[in-house]
C-alpha positions in Angstrom: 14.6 -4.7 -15.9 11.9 -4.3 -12.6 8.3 -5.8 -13.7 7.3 -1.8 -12.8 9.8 0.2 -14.8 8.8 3.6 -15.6 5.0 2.8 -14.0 3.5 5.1 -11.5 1.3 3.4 -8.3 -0.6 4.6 -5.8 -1.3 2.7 -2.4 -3.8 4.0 -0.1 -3.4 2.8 3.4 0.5 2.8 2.6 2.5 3.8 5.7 2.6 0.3 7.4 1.5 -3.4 7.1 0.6 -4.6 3.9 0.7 -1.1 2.0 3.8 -0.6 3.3 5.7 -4.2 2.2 3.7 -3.4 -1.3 5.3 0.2 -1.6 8.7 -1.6 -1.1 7.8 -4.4 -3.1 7.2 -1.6 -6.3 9.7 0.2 -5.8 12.2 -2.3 -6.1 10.7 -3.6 -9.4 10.8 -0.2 -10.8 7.8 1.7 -9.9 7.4 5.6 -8.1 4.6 4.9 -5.6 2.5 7.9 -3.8 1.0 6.3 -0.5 -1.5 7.8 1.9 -2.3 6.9 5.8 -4.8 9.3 7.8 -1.1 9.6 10.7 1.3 12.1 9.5 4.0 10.4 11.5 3.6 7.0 9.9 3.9 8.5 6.9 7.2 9.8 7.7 8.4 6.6 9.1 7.4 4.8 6.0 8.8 7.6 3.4 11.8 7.2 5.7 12.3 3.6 5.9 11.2 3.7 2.2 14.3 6.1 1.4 13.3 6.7 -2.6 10.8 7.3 -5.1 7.6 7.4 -2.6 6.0 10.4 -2.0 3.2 10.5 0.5 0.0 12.3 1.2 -1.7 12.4 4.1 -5.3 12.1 3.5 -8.5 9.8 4.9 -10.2 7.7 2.0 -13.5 8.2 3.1 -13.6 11.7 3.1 -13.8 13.1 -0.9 -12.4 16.3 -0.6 -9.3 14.8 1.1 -9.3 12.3 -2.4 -9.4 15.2 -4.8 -6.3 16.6 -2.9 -4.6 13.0 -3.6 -5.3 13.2 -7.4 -4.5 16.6 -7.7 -1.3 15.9 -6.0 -0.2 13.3 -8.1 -1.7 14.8 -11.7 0.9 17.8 -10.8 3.9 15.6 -9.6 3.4 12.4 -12.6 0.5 13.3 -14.7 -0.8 9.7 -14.8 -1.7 6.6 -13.0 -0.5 2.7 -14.1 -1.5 0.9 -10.7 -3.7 1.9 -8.3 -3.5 -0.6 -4.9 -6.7 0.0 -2.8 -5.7 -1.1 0.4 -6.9 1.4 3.2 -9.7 -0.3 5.3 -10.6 -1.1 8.9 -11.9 -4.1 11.1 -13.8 -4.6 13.8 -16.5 -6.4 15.4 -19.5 -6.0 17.0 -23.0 -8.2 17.9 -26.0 -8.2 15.7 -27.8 -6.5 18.9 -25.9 -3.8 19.6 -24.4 -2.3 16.2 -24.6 1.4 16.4 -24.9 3.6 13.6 -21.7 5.2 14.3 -19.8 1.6 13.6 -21.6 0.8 10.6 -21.0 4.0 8.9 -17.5 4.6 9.6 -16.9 1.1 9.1 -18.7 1.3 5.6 -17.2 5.2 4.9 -13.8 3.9 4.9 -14.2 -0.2 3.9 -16.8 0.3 1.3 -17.5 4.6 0.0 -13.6 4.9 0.5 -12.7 2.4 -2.4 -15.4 3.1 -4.6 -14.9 6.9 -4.8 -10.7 6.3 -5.2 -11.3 4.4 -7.8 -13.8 6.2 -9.4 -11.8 9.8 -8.6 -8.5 8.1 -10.2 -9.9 7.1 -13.4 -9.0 10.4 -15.2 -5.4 9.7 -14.3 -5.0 5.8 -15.0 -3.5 5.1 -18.3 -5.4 2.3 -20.4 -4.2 -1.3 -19.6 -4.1 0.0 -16.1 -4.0 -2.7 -13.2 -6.3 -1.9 -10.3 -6.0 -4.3 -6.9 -8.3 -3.7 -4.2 -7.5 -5.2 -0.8 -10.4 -7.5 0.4 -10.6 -10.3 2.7 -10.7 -14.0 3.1 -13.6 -12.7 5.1 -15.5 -12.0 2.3 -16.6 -15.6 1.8 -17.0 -16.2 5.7 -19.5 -15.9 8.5 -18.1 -14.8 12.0 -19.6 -14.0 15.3 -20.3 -10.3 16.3 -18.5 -9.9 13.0 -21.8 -9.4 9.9 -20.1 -5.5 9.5 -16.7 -5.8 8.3 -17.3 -9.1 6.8 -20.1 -7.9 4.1 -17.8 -4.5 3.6 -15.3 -7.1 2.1 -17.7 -9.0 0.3 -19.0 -5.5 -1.5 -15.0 -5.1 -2.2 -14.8 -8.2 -3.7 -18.4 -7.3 -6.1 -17.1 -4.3 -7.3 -13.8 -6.0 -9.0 -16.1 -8.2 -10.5 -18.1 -5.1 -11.8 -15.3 -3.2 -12.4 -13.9 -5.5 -14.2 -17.1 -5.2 -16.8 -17.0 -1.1 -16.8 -13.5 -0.8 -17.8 -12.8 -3.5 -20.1 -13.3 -1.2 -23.3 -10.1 0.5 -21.7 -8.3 -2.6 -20.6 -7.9 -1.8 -17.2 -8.0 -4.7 -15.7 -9.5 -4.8 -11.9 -8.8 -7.4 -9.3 -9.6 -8.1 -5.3 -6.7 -9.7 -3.1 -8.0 -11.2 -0.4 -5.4 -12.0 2.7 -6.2 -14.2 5.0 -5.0 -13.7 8.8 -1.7 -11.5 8.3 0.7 -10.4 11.5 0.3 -6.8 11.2 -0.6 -3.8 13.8 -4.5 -4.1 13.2 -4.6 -7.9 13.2 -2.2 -8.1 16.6 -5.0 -5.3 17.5 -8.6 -6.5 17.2 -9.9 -7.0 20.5 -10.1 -4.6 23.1 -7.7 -5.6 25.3 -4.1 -7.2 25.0 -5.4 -10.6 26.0 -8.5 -10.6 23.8 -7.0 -9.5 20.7 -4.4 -12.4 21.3 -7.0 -15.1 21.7 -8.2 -13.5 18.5 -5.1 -14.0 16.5 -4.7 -17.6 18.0 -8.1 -18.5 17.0 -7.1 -16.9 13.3 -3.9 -18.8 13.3 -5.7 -22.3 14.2 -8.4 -22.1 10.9 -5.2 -21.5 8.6 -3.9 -24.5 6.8 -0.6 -23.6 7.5 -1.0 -22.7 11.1 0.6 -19.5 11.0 -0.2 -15.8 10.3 1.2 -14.7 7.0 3.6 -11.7 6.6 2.5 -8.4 4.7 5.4 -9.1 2.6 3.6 -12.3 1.5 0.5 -10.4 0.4 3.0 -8.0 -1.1 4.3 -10.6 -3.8 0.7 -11.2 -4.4 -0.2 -7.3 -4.9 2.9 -7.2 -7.5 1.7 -10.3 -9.1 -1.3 -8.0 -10.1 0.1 -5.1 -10.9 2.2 -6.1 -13.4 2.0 -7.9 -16.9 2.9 -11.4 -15.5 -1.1 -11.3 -14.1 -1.9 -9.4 -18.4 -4.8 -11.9 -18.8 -5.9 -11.5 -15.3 -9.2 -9.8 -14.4 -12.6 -10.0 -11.8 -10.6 -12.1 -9.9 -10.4 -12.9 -5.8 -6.8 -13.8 -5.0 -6.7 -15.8 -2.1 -3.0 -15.4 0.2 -4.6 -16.8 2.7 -2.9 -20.0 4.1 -5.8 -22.1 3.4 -8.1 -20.2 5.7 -11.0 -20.0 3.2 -10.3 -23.0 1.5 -11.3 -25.7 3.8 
């Protein structure tokens, strides 16, 4: 018996990193997962690598047309939701004095209107006692230089599971917010804008961890199914940290 036998997930941001290890991580206790990713040919790779009960969808969270498609997908292929893993999101950073429009809005489109409107467009579909995970950050309790952007889109992240929590709790859906600290993954090895910058990045991310290491998206995975399954049934508005220690001292 898997802890998600017979359940039906859906992981947004699900063809590599964390999404990815979480996909494998639910399908091996039982689940069928639908991912999305905005590149057609990570999706293949993952559905590939996968190898059974995924389906995937290429779409881009922040636009709501391409989320109706998602839903309408799934309503056709499963009829019903039991988890739904918000993990799609971005990083980046930029000073105080020069933030543009353009990065605060497609930094808030995809980190901040993205999850919202999933969740909100996938609550026709989830079944009651539902388990909803969205993907935050240790940043969401931390100040960073050049960094006041993505920082407070995980912070709003992490207010609506404690809201969310409140809205659904007459259908027992319970709603939490995982927040990874540093994690050795293609956006984390890719912050900065060179090769040399994004490693000083990742060293300086690796030195505030207790542990002194990066964590692994299959880490964060264990986490995600943790949440997503009964083990976590009186579990709900919470922040998970998997973060080393990063936010804790």
């Amino acid at each position: 018996m898997g802890k998600l036998d017979g359940k039906i997930a859906l992981i947004t941001g699900g063809s590599d990193g964390i999404g990815l290890a979480t996909a494998q991580e639910f399908i091996a206790e039982g689940a069928f997962v639908f991912i999305t990713g905005r590149r057609q040919e990570l999706l293949d790779s993952a559905v590939k690598q996968i190898g059974q009960n995924v389906f995937s969808i290429r779409a881009d969270s922040s636009k709501l047309e391409d989320l109706d498609r998602v839903y309408e997908i799934i309503k056709r292929e499963k009829g019903k939701l039991d988890v739904l893993f918000v993990n799609a999101g971005i990083a980046g950073a930029m000073p105080l004095s020069e933030i543009t429009e353009e990065f605060f809005d497609n930094m808030y489109n995809i980190n901040v209107k993205g999850v919202l409107f999933t969740v909100q467009k996938a609550l026709p579909l989830l079944n009651n006692g539902s388990s909803i995970i969205l993907n935050a950050s240790v940043v969401s309790i931390k100040g960073g230089l050049a960094s006041s952007v993505y920082f407070s889109s995980k912070a709003a992240v992490r207010s609506f599971a404690r809201c969310w929590c409140v809205d659904l709790k007459d259908r027992q859906i319970r709603v939490n917010a995982i927040s990874p600290g540093p994690v050795d993954t293609y956006l984390m090895n890719n912050l900065g804008p060179t090769d040399e910058v994004s490693k000083n990045i990742v060293d300086k991310m690796t030195s505030l961890t207790v542990m002194n290491r990066l964590g692994t998206s299959s880490e964060i995975a264990k986490a995600a199914l943790f949440l997503a399954s009964s083990d976590s049934s009186y579990v709900t508005g919470i922040e998970l940290f998997v973060d080393g220690g990063a936010g804790q001292i």
